[in-house]
N, C-alpha and C positions, 0 to 999 in steps of 0.2 A: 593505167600508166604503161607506156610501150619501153619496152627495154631494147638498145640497142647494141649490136651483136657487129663485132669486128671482123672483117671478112677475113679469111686465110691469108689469103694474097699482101691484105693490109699487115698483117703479123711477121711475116717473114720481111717486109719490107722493115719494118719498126728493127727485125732481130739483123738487118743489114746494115740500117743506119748508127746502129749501135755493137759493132765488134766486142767491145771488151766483154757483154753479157753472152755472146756465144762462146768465148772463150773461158768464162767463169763457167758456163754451162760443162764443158769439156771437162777443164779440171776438177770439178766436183764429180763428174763421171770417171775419168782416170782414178780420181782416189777411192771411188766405190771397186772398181776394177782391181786397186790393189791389195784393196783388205780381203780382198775375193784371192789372191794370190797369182792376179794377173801382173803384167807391168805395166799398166797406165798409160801414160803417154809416152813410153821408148818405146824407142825402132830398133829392129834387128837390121846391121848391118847387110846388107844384097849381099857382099863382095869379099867375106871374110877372108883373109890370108895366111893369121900366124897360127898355123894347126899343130893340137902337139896329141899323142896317143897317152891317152890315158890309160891305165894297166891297173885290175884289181885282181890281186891271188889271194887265193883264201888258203888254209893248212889247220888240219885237224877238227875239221868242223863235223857237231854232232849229229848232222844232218845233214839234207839239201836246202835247196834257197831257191825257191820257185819266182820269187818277187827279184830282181837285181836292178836299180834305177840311179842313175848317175843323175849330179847334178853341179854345172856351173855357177859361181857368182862374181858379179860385175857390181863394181859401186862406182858413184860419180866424186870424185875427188874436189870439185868446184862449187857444192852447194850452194857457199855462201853468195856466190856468182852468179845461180843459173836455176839453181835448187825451185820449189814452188815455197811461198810463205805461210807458215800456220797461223790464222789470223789470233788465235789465243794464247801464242807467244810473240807473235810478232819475230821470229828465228825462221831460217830456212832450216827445210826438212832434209835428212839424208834421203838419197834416193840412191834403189840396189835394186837390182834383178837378179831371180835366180830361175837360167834356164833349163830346160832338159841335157841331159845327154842320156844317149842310145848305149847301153852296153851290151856288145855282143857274146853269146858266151862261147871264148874258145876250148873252154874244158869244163870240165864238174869242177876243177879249183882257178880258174882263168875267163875272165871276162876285159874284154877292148872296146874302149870307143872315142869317139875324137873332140878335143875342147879346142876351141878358137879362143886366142887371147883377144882379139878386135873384134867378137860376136854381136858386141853394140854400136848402136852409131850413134858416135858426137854430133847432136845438132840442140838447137832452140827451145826445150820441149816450152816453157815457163813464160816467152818472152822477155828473158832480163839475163840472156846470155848465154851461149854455146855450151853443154852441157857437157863434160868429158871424163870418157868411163875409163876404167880400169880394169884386168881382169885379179880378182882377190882369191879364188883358191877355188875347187872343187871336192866333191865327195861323194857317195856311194850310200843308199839304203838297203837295205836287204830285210826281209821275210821270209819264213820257211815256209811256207802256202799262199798266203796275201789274205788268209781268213783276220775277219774282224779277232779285233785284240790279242792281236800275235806280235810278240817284242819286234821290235824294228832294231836291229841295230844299225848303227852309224857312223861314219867316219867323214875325215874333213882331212885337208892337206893345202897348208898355204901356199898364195902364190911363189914367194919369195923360191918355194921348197921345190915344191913342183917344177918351175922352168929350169933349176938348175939340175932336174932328174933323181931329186935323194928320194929315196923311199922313205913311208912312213906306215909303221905297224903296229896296229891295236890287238890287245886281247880281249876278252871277250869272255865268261866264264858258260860253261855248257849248261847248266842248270835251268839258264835263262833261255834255252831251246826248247821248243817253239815258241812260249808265252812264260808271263810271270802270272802265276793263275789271282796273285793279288792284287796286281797292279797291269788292268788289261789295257794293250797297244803303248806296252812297256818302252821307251828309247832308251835304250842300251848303248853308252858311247866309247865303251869299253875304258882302255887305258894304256898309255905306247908301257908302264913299267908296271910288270906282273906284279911286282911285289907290295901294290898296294891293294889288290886282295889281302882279301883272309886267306891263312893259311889253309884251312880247308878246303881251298876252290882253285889252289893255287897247282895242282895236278890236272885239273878239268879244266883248261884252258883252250879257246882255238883261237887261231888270229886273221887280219885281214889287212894288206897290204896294198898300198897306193902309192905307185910311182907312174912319173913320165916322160916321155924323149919328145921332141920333136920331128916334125913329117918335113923331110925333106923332099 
């Protein structure tokens, strides 16, 4: 019995006359790509405009910080619009992206780098509507070497906060420098109010500071 074999050619013609399975293709790839911690099917805008200078100071830190990595996030406010659909709830999914930022380091306590609030671009990704993002807040990881199982600490600064230029300041207890040897690749998210340490930690304290202006 001969078995018959579908030429190439024929295939791609079949995946032409039929769009919506190329495009089911995609977004089953985009969501492979996001659990990967890519962003799927958003675009980064070519042409960004609203630049604002991101600023991290650090004071009294037990050490150095060889790791310093900023990061932006962007969430789409129109899911229910535009969002892709979970077919096992039958809901649109939130979609967010968070991208890099570059922190430059201006000193041993000062590092600078630049957040775009229009970093994404509103377009289509889903076919069920113009997708439109928002810029939600940024924040800063740090490491003291970037060796496996070294506490990360971390901070976050909303957008609300950030465009109006307030600062926001965590503590951070020293102890937990370089590593928590119990708990390795510790995140440490410190606390803007010291006194919800223990009193015993509450002298060994350093902090880390995020505020922003805008680039004129």
């Amino acid at each position: 019995m001969r078995r018959t074999f579908l030429p190439c050619a024929a295939l791609l013609l079949l995946t032409a006359c039929h769009p919506e399975n190329a495009m089911n293709q995609e977004i089953t790839t985009a969501e492979k790509d996001v659990e990967n911690g890519g962003r799927g099917l958003a675009k980064l805008n070519p042409s960004p405009r609203q630049a604002f200078e991101l600023v991290l100071s650090l004071a009294d830190a037990p050490g150095t910080f060889a790791v310093v990595e900023g990061v932006a996030q962007y969430d789409v406010t129109n899911e229910d619009e535009c969002g892709r659909i979970v077919s096992a709830t039958g809901m649109a999914a939130r979609i967010t992206s968070q991208e890099p930022v570059q922190l430059k380091k201006v000193s041993d306590t000062e590092y600078r780098g630049t957040v775009y609030l229009d970093r994404m671009l509103d377009e289509d990704y889903y076919g069920r509507g113009v997708c439109k993002w928002t810029f939600s807040g940024a924040g800063a990881m740090l490491k003291a070497t970037g060796a496996d199982g070294e506490t990360r600490f971390t901070s976050f600064i909303e957008a609300d906060q950030f465009i109006a230029g307030k600062a926001l300041t965590r503590y951070y207890p020293d102890r937990d420098y370089p590593r928590v040897e119990s708990v390795p690749d510790f995140g440490q998210a410190g606390h803007e109010d010291p006194s919800r340490f223990r009193p015993e930690l509450q002298d060994a304290l350093f902090t880390a500071t995020l505020t922003a202006h805008e680039v004129r």
